[in-house]
N, CA, C and O of each residue as an XYZ file, in Angstrom:
444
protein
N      65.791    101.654    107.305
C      66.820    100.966    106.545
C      67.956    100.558    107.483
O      68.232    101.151    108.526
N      68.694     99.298    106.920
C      69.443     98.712    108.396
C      70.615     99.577    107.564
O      70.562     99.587    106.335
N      71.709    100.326    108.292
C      72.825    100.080    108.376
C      74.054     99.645    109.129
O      73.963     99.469    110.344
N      75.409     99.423    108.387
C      76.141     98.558    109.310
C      77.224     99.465    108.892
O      77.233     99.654    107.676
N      78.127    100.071    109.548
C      79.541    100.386    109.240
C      80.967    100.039    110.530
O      81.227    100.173    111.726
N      81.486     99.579    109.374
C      82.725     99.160    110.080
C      83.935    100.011    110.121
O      84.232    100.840    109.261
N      84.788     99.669    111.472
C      86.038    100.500    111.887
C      86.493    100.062    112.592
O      85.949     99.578    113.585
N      88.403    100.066    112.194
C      89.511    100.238    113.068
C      90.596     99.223    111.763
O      91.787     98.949    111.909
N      89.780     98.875    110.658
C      91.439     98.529    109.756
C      92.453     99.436    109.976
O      92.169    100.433    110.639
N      93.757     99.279    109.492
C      94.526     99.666    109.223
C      95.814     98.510    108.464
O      95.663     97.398    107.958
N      96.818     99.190    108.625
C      97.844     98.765    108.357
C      99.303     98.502    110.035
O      99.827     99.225    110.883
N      99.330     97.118    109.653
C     100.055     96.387    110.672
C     101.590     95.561    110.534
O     102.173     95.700    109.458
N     102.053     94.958    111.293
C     103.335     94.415    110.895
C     102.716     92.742    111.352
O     102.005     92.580    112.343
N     103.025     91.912    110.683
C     102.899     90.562    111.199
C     103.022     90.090    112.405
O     104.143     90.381    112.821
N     102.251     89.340    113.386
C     102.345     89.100    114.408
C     101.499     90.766    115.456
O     101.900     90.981    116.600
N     100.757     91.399    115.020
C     100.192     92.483    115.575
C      98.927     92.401    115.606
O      98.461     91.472    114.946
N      97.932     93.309    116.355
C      96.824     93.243    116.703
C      96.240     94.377    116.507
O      96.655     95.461    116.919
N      95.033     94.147    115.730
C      93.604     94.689    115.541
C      92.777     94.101    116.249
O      92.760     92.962    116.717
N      91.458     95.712    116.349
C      89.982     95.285    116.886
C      89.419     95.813    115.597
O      90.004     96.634    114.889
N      88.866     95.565    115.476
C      87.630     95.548    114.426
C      85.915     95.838    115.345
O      85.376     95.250    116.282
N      85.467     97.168    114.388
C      84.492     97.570    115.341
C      83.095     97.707    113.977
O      83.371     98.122    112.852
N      81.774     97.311    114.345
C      81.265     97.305    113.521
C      79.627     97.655    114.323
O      78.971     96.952    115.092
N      79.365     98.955    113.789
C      78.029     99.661    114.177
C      76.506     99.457    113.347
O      76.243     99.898    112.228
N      75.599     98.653    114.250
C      74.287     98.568    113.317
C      73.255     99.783    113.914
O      73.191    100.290    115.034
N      72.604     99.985    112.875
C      71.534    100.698    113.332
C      70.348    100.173    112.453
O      70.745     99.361    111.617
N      68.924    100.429    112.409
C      67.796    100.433    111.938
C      67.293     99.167    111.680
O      66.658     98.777    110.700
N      67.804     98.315    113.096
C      67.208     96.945    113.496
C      67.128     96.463    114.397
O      67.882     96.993    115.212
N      66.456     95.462    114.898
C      66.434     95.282    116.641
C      67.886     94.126    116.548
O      67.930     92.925    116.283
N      68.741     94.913    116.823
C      69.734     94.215    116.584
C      70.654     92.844    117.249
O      71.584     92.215    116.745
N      69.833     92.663    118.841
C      69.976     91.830    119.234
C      69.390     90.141    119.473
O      69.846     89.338    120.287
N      68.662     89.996    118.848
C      68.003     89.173    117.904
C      68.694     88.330    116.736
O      68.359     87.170    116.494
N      69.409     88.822    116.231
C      70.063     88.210    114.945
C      71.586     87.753    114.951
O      72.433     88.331    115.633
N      71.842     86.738    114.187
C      73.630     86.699    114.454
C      74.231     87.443    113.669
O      73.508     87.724    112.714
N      75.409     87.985    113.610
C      76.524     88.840    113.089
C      77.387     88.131    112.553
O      77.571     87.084    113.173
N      78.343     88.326    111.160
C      78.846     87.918    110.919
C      80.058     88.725    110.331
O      79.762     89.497    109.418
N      81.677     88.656    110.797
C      82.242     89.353    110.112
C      83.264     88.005    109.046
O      83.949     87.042    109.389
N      82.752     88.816    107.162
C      83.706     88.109    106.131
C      84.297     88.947    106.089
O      84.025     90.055    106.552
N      86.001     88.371    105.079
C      86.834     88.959    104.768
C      86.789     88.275    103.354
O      86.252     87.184    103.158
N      87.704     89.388    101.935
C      88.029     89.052    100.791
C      89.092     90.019    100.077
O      88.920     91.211     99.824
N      90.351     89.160     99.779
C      91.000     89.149     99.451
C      91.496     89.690     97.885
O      90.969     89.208     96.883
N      92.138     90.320     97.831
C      92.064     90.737     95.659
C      92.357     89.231     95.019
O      93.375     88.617     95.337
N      91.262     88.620     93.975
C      91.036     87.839     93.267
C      90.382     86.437     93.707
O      90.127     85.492     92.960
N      90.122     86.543     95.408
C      89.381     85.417     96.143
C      88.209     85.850     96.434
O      87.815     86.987     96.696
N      87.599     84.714     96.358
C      85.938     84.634     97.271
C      85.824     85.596     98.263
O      86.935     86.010     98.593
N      84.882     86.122     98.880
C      84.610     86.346    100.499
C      84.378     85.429    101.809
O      83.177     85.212    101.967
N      84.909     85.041    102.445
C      85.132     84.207    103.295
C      84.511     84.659    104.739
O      84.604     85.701    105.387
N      83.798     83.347    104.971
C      83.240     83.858    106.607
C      84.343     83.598    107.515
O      84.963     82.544    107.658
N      84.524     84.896    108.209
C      85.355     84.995    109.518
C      85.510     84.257    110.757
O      86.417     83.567    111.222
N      84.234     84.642    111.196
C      83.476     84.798    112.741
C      82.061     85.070    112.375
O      81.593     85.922    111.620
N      81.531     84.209    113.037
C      79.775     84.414    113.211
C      79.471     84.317    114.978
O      79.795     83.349    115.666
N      78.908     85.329    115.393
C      78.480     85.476    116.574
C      76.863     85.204    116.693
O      76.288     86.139    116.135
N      76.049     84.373    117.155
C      74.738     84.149    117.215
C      73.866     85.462    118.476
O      74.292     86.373    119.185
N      72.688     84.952    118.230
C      71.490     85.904    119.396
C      72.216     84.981    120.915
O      71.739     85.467    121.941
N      72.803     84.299    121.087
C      73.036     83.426    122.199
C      74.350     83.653    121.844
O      74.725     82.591    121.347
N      74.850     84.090    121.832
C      76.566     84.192    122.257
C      77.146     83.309    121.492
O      78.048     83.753    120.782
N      76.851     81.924    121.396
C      77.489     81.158    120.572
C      77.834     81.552    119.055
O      77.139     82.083    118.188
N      79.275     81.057    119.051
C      80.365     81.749    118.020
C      80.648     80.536    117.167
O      80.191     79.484    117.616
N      81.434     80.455    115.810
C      81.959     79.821    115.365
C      83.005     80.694    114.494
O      83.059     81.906    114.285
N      83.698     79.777    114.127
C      85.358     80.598    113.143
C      86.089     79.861    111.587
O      86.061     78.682    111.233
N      86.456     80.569    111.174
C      87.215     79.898    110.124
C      88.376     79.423    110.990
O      88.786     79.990    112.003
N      88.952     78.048    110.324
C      89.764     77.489    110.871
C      91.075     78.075    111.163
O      91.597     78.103    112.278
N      91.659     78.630    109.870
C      92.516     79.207    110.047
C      92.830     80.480    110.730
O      93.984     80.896    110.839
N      91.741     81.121    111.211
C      91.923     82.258    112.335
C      91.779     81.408    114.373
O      92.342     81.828    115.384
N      91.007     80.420    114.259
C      90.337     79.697    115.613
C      92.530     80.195    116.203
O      93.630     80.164    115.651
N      91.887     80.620    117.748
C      93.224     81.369    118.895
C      93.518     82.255    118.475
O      93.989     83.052    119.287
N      93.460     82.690    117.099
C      93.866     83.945    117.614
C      93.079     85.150    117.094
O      93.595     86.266    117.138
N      91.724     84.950    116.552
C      90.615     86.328    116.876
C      89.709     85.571    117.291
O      89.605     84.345    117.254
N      88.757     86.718    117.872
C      87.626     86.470    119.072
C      86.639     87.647    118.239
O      87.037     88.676    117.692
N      85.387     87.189    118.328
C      84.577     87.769    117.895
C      83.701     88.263    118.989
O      83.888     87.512    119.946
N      82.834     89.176    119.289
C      82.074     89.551    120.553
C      81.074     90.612    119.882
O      80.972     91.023    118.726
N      80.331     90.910    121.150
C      79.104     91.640    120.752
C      78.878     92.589    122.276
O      79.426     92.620    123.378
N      77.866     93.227    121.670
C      77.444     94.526    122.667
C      75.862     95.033    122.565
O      75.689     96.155    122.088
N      74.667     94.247    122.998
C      73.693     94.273    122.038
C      73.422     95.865    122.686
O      73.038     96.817    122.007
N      73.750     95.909    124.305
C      73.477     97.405    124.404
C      73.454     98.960    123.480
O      72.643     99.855    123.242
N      75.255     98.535    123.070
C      75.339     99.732    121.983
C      75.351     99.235    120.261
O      75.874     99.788    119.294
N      74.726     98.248    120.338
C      74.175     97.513    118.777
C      75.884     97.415    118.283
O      76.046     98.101    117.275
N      76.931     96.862    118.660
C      78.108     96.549    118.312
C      78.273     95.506    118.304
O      77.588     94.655    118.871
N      79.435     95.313    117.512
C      80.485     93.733    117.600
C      81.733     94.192    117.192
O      82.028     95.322    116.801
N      82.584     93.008    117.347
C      83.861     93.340    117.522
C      84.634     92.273    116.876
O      84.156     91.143    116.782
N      85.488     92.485    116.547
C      86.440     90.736    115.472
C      87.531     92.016    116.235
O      87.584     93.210    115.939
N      88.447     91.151    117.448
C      90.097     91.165    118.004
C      90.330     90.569    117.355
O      89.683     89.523    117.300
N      91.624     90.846    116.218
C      92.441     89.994    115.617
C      93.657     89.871    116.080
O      94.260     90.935    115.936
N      94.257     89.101    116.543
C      96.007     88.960    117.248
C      96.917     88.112    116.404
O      96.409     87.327    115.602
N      97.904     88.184    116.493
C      98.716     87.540    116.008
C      98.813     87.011    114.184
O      99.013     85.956    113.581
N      98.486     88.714    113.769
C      98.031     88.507    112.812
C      99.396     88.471    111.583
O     100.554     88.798    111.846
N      98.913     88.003    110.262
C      99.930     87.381    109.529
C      99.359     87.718    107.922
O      98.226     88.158    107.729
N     100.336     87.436    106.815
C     100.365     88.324    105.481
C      99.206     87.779    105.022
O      98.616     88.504    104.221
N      98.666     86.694    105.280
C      97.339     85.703    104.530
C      96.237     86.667    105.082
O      95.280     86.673    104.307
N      96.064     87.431    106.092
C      94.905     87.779    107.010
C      94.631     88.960    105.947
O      93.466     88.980    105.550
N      95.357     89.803    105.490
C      95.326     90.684    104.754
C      94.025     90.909    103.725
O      94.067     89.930    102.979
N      92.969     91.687    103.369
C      91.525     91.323    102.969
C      91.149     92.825    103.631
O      91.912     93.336    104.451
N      89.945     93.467    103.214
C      88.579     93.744    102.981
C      87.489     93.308    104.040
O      86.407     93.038    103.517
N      87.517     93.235    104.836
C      86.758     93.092    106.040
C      85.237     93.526    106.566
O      85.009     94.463    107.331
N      84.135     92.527    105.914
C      83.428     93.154    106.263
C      82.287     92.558    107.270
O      82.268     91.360    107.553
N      81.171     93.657    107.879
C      79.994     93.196    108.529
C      79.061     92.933    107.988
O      78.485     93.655    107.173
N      78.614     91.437    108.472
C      77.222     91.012    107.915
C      76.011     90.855    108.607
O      76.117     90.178    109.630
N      74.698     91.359    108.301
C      73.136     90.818    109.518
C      72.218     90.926    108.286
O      72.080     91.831    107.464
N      71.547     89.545    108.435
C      71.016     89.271    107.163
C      71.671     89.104    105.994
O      72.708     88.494    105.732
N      70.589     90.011    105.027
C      71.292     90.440    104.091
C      72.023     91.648    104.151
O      72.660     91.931    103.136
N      72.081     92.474    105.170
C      72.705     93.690    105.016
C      74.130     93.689    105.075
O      74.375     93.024    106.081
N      75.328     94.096    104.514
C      76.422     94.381    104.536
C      76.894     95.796    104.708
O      76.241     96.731    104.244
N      78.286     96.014    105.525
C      78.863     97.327    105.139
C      79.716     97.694    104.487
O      80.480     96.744    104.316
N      80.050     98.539    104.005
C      81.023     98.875    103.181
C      82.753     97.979    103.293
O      83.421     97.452    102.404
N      82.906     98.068    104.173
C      84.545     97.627    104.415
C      85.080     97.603    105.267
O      84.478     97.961    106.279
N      86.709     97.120    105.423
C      87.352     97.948    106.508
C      88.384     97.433    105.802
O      88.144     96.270    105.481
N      89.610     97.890    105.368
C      90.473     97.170    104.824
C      91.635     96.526    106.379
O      91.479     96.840    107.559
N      92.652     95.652    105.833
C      93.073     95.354    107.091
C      94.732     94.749    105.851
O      94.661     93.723    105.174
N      95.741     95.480    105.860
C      96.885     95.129    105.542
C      98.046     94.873    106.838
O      98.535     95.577    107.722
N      98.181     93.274    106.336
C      99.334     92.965    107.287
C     100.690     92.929    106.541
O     100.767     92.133    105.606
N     101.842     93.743    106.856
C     102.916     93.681    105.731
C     103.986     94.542    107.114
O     103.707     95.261    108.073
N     105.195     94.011    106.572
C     106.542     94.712    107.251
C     107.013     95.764    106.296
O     108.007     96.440    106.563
């Protein structure tokens, strides 16, 4: 069974930085692209960052400069750096491969 769990939300002040860390197991995990969504209380889930089997990335617009998405196929990881982050970023954060999802990570940006 694949799982995926994610870590390092917390709570931040605007203009601050998170990594976002997200662990697969029970798949050949370097093979497939990654995807981290986020969702918001009363919005959709929104794709983040998608990292492909080839490195190639793409982003929601409104994050493109200032998070970076990356990978580690060695230790079956990925990563969403978020910088310069702001009250909209605020969301539920999660990892996607396939169909598999993980639970969460919450991520509050507030002063």
């Amino acid at each position: 069974q694949v799982q995926l769990v994610e870590s390092g939300g917390g709570l931040v002040q605007p203009g601050g930085s998170l990594r976002l860390s997200c662990t697969a197991s029970g798949t050949i995990f370097s093979i497939y692209a990654v995807g981290w969504y986020r969702q918001a209380p009363g919005k959709e889930r929104d794709l983040v960052a998608r990292i492909y089997s080839t490195g190639s990335t793409n982003y929601l617009n409104s994050v493109k400069g200032r998070f970076t998405i990356s990978r580690d196929n060695a230790k079956n990881m990925v990563y969403l750096q978020m910088n310069s982050l702001k009250p909209e970023d605020t969301a539920v954060y999660y990892c996607n491969l396939m169909d598999h999802w993980g639970k969460g990570t919450l991520v509050t940006v507030s002063s």
